[in-house]
Each structure stands twice: as structure tokens, then as C-alpha cells.
C-alpha positions as CSV (number, residue, x, y, z in Angstrom):
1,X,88.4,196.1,68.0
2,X,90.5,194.5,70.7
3,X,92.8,191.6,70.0
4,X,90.7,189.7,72.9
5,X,87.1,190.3,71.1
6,X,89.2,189.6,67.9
7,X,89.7,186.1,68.5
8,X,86.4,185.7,70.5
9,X,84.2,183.0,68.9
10,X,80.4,181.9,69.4
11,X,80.1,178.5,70.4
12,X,76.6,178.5,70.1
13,X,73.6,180.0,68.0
14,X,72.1,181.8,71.1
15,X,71.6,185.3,71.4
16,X,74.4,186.9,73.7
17,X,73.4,187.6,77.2
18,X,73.2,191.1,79.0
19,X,75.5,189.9,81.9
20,X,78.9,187.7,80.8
21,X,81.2,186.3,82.8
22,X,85.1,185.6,81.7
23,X,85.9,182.4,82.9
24,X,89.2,180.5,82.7
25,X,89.1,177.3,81.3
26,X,92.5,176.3,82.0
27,X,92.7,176.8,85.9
28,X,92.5,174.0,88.5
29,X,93.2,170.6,88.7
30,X,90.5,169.3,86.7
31,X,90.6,171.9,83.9
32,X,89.0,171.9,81.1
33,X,86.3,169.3,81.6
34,X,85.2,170.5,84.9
35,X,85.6,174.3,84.4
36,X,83.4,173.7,81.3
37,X,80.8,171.6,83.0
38,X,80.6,174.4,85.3
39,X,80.2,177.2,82.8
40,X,77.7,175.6,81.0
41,X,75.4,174.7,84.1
42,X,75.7,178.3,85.6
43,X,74.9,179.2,81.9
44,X,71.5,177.3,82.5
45,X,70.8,177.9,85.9
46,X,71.9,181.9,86.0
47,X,70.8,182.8,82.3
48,X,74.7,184.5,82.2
49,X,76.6,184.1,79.3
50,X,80.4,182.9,80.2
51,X,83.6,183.7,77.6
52,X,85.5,180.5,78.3
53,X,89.3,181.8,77.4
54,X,92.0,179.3,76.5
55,X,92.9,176.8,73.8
56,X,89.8,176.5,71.4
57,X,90.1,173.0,70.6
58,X,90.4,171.9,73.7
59,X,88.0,173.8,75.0
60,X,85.6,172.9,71.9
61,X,86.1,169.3,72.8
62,X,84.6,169.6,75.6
63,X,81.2,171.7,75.1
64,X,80.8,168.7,72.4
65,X,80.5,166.6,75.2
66,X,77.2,168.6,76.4
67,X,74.1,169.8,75.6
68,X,74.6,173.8,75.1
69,X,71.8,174.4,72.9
70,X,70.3,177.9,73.9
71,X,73.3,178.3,76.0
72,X,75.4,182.0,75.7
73,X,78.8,179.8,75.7
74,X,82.1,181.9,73.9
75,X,85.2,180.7,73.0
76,X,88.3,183.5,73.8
77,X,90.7,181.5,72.4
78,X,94.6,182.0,73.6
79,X,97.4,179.5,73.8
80,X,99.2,180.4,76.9
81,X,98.4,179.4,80.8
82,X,100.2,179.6,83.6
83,X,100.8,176.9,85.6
84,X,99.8,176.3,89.2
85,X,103.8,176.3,90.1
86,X,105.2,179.3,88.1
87,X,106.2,182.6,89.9
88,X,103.1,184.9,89.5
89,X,103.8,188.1,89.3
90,X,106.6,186.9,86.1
91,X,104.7,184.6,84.7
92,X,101.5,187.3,84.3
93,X,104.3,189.7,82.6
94,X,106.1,186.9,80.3
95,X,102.8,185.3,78.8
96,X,101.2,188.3,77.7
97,X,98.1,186.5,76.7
98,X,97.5,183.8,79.8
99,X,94.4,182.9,80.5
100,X,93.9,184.4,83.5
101,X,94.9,187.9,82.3
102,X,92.9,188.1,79.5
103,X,89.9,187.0,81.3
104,X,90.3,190.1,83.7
105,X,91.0,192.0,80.7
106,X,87.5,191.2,79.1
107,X,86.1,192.3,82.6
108,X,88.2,195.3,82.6
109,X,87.1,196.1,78.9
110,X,83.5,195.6,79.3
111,X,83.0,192.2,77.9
112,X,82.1,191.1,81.2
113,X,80.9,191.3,84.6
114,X,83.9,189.7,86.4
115,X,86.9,187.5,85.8
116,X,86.9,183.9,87.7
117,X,89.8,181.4,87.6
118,X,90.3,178.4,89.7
119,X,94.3,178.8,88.3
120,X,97.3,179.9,90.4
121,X,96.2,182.3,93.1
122,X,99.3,184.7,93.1
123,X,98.6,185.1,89.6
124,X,94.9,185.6,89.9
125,X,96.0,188.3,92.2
126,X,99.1,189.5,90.0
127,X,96.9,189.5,87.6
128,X,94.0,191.4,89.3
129,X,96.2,194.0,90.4
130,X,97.7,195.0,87.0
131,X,94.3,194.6,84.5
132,X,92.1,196.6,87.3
133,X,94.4,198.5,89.6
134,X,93.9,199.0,93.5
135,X,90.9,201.0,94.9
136,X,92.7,204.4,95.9
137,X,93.8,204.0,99.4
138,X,94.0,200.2,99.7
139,X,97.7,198.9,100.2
140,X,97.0,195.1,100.0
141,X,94.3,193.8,98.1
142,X,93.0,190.5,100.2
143,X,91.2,187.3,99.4
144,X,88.1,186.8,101.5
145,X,86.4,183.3,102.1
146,X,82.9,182.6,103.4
147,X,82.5,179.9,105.5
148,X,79.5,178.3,107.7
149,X,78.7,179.1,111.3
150,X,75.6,178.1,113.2
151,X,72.0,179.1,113.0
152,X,72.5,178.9,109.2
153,X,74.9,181.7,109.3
154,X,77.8,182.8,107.6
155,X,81.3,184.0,108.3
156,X,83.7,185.6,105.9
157,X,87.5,185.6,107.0
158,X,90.3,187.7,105.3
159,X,93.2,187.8,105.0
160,X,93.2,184.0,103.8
161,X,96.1,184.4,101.6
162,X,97.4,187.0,99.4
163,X,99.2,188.9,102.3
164,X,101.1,187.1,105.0
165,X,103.1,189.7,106.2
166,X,100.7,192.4,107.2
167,X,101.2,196.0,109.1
168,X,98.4,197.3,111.3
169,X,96.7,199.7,108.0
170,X,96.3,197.1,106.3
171,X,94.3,194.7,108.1
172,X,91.7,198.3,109.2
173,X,91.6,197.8,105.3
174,X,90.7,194.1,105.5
175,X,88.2,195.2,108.2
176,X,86.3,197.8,106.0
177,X,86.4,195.9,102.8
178,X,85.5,193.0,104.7
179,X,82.0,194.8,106.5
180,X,81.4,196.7,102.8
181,X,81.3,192.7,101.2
182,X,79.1,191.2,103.8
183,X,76.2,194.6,103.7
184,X,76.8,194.5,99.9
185,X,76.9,190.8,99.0
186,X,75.1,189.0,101.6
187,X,72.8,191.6,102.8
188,X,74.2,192.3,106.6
189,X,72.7,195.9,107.9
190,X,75.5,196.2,110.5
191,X,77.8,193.1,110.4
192,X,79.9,192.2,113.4
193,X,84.1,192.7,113.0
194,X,86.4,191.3,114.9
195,X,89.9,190.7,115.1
196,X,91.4,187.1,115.3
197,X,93.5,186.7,118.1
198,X,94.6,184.0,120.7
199,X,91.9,185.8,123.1
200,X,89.4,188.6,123.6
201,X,91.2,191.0,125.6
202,X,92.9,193.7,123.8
203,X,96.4,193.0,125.4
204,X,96.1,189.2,123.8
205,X,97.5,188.6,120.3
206,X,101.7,189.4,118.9
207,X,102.5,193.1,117.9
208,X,100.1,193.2,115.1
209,X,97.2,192.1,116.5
210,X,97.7,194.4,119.3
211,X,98.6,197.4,117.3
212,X,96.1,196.6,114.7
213,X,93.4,196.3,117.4
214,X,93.8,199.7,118.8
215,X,93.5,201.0,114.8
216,X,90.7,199.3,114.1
217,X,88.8,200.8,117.5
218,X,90.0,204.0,117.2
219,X,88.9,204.2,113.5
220,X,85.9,202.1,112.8
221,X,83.4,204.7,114.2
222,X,84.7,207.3,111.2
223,X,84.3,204.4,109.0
224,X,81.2,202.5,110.0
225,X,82.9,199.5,111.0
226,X,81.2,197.9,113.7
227,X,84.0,196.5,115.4
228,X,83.4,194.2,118.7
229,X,86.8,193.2,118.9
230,X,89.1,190.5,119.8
231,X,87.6,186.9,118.5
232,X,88.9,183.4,119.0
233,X,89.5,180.6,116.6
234,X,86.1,179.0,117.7
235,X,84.2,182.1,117.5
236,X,85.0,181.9,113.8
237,X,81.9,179.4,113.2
238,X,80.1,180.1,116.3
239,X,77.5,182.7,114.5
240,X,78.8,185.7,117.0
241,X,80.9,187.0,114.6
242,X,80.1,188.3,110.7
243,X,83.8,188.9,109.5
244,X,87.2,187.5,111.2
245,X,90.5,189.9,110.4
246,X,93.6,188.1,110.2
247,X,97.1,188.2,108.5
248,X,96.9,185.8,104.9
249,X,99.6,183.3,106.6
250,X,97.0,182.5,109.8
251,X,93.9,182.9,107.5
252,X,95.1,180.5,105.0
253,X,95.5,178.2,107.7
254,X,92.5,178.5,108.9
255,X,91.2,178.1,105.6
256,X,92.8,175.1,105.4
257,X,91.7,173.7,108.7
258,X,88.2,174.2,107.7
259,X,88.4,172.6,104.6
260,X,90.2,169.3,106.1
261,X,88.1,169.2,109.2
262,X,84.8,169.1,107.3
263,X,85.9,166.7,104.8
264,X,86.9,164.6,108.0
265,X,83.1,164.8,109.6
266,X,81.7,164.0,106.6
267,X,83.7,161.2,106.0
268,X,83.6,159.8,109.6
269,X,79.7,159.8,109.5
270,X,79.5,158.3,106.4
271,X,81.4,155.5,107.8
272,X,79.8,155.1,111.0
273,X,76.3,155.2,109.0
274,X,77.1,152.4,107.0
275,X,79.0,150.3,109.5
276,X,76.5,147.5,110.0
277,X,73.0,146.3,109.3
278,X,71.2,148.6,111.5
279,X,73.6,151.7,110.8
280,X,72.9,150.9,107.1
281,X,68.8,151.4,107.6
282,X,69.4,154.6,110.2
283,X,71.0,155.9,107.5
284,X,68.2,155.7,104.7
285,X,66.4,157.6,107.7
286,X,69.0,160.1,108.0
287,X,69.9,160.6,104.7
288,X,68.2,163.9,104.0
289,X,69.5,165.5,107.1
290,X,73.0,164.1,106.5
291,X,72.8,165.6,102.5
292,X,71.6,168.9,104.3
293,X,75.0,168.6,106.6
294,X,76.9,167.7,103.9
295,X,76.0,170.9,101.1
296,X,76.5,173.2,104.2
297,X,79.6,172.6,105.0
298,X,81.2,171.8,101.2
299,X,83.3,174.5,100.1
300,X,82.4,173.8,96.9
301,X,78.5,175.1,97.9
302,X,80.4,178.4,98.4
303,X,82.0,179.0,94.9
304,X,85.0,181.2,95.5
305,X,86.6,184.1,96.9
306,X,86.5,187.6,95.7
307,X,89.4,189.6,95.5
308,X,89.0,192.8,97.7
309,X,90.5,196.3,97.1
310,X,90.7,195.9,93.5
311,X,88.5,197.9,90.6
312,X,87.0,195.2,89.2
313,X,85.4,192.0,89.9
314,X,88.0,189.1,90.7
315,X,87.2,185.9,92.4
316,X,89.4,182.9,92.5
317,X,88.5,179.1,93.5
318,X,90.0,176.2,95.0
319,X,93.0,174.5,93.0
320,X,90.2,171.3,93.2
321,X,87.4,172.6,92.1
322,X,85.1,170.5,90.1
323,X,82.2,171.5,88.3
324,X,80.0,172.7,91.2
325,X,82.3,174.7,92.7
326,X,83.0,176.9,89.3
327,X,79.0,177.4,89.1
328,X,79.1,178.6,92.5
329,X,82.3,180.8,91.7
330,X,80.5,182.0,88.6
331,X,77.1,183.3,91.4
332,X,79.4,184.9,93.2
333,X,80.5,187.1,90.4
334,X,77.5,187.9,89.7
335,X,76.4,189.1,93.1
336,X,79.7,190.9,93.6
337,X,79.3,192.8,90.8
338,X,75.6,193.3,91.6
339,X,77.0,195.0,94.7
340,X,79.0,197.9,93.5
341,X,81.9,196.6,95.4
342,X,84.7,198.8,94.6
343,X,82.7,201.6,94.7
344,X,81.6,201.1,98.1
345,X,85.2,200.3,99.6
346,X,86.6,203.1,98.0
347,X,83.8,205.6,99.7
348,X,84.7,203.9,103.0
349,X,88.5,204.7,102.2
350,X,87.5,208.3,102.0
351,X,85.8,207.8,105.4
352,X,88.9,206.5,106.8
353,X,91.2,208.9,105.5
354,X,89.3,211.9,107.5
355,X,90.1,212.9,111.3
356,X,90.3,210.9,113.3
357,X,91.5,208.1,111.5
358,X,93.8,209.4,109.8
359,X,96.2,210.4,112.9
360,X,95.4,207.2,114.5
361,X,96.9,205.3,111.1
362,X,99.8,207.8,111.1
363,X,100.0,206.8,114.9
364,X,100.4,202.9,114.6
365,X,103.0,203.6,111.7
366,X,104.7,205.5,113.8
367,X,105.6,203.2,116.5
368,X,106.1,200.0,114.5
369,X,109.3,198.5,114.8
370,X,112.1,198.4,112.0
371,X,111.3,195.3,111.4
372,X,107.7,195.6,110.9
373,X,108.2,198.7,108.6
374,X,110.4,197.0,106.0
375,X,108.1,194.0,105.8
């Protein structure tokens, strides 16, 4: 027996699931109460059993709190978390037995489906990395975050921040794993690709994009990428566009932009609906269309981000997350691991490594600066 199922205990009476998910109970800002709120609605809602790993008691405090009865609910109980200001990659090998590692570890062992944490996202990544290893031929494993574009749509955008200094390879990688998620996960036959950049003609963008452009065309047909190239900032939520390629630095931003900007709208109409008398009665009228607005554009609606390249299922959250968010996190486990992932990205790495791609990759190495070489 492994010391992780050693020290696993039931928290309730029901019968252990098929499908578990190891969940950290210690990441975020609002850890435990939230992360446990959230494990024990997707518990209801999904019919998945979660291993909540971190200290028992106070993790035990808190289903006490709820109604679990019926609920798959585990206690994996460990002492040691890393917090959201320690280095990563030495704070995953110092504490042995954090709670992010040992909830990849139960995913890695069989225990469960995937690993979610809403903790420190170098370490989820550290941490990812080490427990599950890369997918053979990936260089940088990448974080990739859905966000909403028109028509009901949906874009996903990676790089947004596990790589900000990028070489041309990598982000053809982000551009496969990135189509391979969105026909796997969220059912795109061909989704579109395209490369950020500060305009749509292939001379636009710094050395990377430029380089990386000419990559991606030159090897997407070998690797079933259906590239349409350059995209703008704007195109990003315009529904012309299924995945956005960028270095982690500009998708983080990005990210980031997106997350403050709709927390702005929302805010702003709120305001201006409840300004005065009349406002305050348009608004009773508008209510359900402004609740439809509002669970579209929450990134809490959209769970968290997988990590791509890895052999396993990984997905981390938002330092904030409350209890919504972790359900959501925990559905996108599910569905990840529903879709094969790694499997799929590492056939498309075999597709990539074949003529012609292969020269073209050897190409763009070739003619990249010192400077971009020892990055």
C-alpha cells in the first residue's frame, strides 16, 4: 500500500465512486472552507468522489459544517502546504508530502482521475511536471484558459502563464495541444488557430511571433492544425477565432485584462441599474438577462485551467476561487480526462516530428538569435 492510500480516510459512509478526483484543500485564498464547499457540491452535482488532501482536522471541520450524507468525500490527510509566495520548483522538492503533490500523486497512482488545486501555480506546475512527466516531444507544458466570445462561443488562449520566455517550437506546441483540447474537450471538429500578434499580416508581431508564424504555417498541415493565422487582441472574444497562441508573459496579461474588465461591466451595470427609481424597476425587468450576462462572463463559470503537455490530468484555478469556481474546476477534470488528452497530443507530436515539420522546426532553431537560444 502507498503511504498516500495509507493515511487516506472515509469521511462518509457512501460507497466509493468509479471516477475520484484529488482535490487540494489548502490552495487559494479562501481555503479550506470554500475548497470544501466546492468538493462537496460537485460531489452532488457530478456523482464523483473527491480525496480532499491536507490537514484532517481542519479539513474535518469543515465537512461538519455540511450535509455530506451519500456523498463519496475522503480525507488524504498531510501536514505540509506550500504557500502562495514560496519558490515552486523548491518548495515541491523540500515538502515531500504538500498538498499539491500528493494530490497529483493519487492521480498518477490511480486513485484518481485528475489533480486540481487552486494553490501556487508554479508549484501546480512543478509539481505536474515531476508526479506525471512531459508528453514526449513537448518542451514547455502550458496553462490554457477558456474564455467567452460572441454567439455563445468560446476561446481558449495559451500560453497564459507557465512560460514567458518562449522560442518558436514551443508555441507550434501550444498550437497543437491547444486544437487537440478544444476537438477533445469541447467538441470542435476543426477549431480555428491563430497566432496573437499586434496585426494580421505575417510581417506584424517581434521576432517570435514572426518566426513562430512561419512554424506554425509551415507545419500545421502535417499536424492537423488548422491555422488561419495572425489574430488581434479583439479577435480574442470576437467568435472568429477557437484558440489564441501567445507567450505566458502576454497571455497572463490578457488573462488578467479579461478578468478585470468583466468584473468592471458587471459592476458598472449594476450601478447604473439601481441608480434611481426608475433604473431600480428596469432592473427587476432586466434581471434575468443581466444574471444571463453576468454567469457568462464569470471566470468562476469556467472552473480552471488544465495543464497541457503533461501525462496526466492537471488543472489549476484562480488564487480567489470560491466555492463555484472549484465545482467548475472539478467538471473540467472530469471532461479532460474523459478526453484522452495526453494521448492525443502525444499522437500529434509524432505528426509533427515527421517531414516536413521537422526541417522547418530545425529551420527556426537555426536562425534564432543568441539571445533567443539561451532563453
Amino acid at each position: 500500500m502507498t503511504e498516500t492510500a495509507a493515511t487516506a480516510e472515509t469521511t462518509t459512509s457512501a460507497t466509493p465512486t468509479s471516477r475520484r478526483v484529488a482535490l487540494d484543500a489548502m490552495g487559494g485564498d479562501h481555503a479550506p472552507a470554500e475548497v470544501v464547499l466546492g468538493a462537496i457540491q460537485a460531489a452532488r452535482e457530478y456523482r464523483v468522489g473527491v480525496l480532499l488532501v491536507g490537514p484532517e482536522d481542519a479539513i474535518r471541520a469543515e465537512l461538519a459544517k455540511h450535509d455530506t450524507a451519500g456523498l463519496d468525500l475522503e480525507i488524504v490527510h498531510t501536514d505540509e502546504v506550500i504557500g502562495m509566495d514560496e519558490h515552486p520548483a523548491e518548495a515541491v522538492r523540500s515538502k515531500k508530502r504538500n498538498s499539491i503533490t500528493l494530490s497529483h500523486e493519487l492521480a498518477r497512482d490511480g486513485k484518481a482521475v485528475g489533480a486540481v488545486s487552486a494553490g501556487n501555480s508554479g508549484a501546480v506546475m512543478a509539481a505536474a511536471i515531476f508526479t506525471f512527466r512531459r508528453v514526449r516531444g513537448i518542451d514547455r507544458p502550458a496553462f490554457g484558459a477558456v474564455v467567452p466570445a460572441m454567439a455563445g462561443g468560446q476561446t481558449l488562449v495559451l500560453d497564459v502563464g507557465a512560460n514567458t520566455d518562449c522560442k518558436p517550437p514551443y508555441l507550434l506546441q501550444f498550437a497543437l495541444m491547444g486544437a487537440v483540447y478544444m476537438r477533445g474537450v469541447l467538441g470542435l471538429a476543426n477549431p480555428r488557430v491563430g497566432l496573437l500578434a499586434n496585426g494580421e499580416e505575417e510581417t506584424k508581431g517581434d521576432q517570435l511571433t514572426q518566426q513562430a508564424h512561419q512554424l506554425i504555417k509551415t507545419s500545421a498541415p502535417a499536424a492537423g492544425i488548422n491555422f488561419i493565422g495572425n489574430v488581434e487582441g479583439r479577435d480574442i472574444n470576437a467568435g472568429t477565432v477557437d484558440v489564441v497562441v501567445c507567450d505566458g508573459f502576454v497571455g497572463n496579461v490578457v488573462l488578467k485584462l479579461s478578468e478585470g474588465l468583466a468584473k468592471m461591466l458587471l459592476s458598472t451595470i449594476r450601478a447604473e441599474l439601481t441608480a434611481g427609481v426608475v433604473s431600480k424597476a428596469g432592473a427587476l425587468l432586466a434581471k434575468p438577462a443581466f444574471d444571463r450576462v453576468r454567469k457568462k462572463i464569470d471566470y468562476e463559470e469556467y472552473g480552471g485551467v488544465p495543464v497541457l503537455g503533461v501525462n496526466g490530468v492537471s488543472v489549476i484555478c484562480h488564487g480567489s476561487s470560491h466555492a463555484k469556481a472549484i465545482k467548475n474546476a472539478i467538471r473540467v477534470a472530469l471532461q479532460t480526462a474523459d478526453a484522452h488528452l495526453p494521448e492525443r497530443i502525444g499522437e500529434g507530436v509524432r505528426q509533427l516530428q515527421t517531414q516536413p515539420a521537422s526541417d522547418a522546426i530545425a529551420d527556426t532553431a537555426a536562425t534564432e538569435t543568441p539571445e533567443a537560444a539561451s532563453s
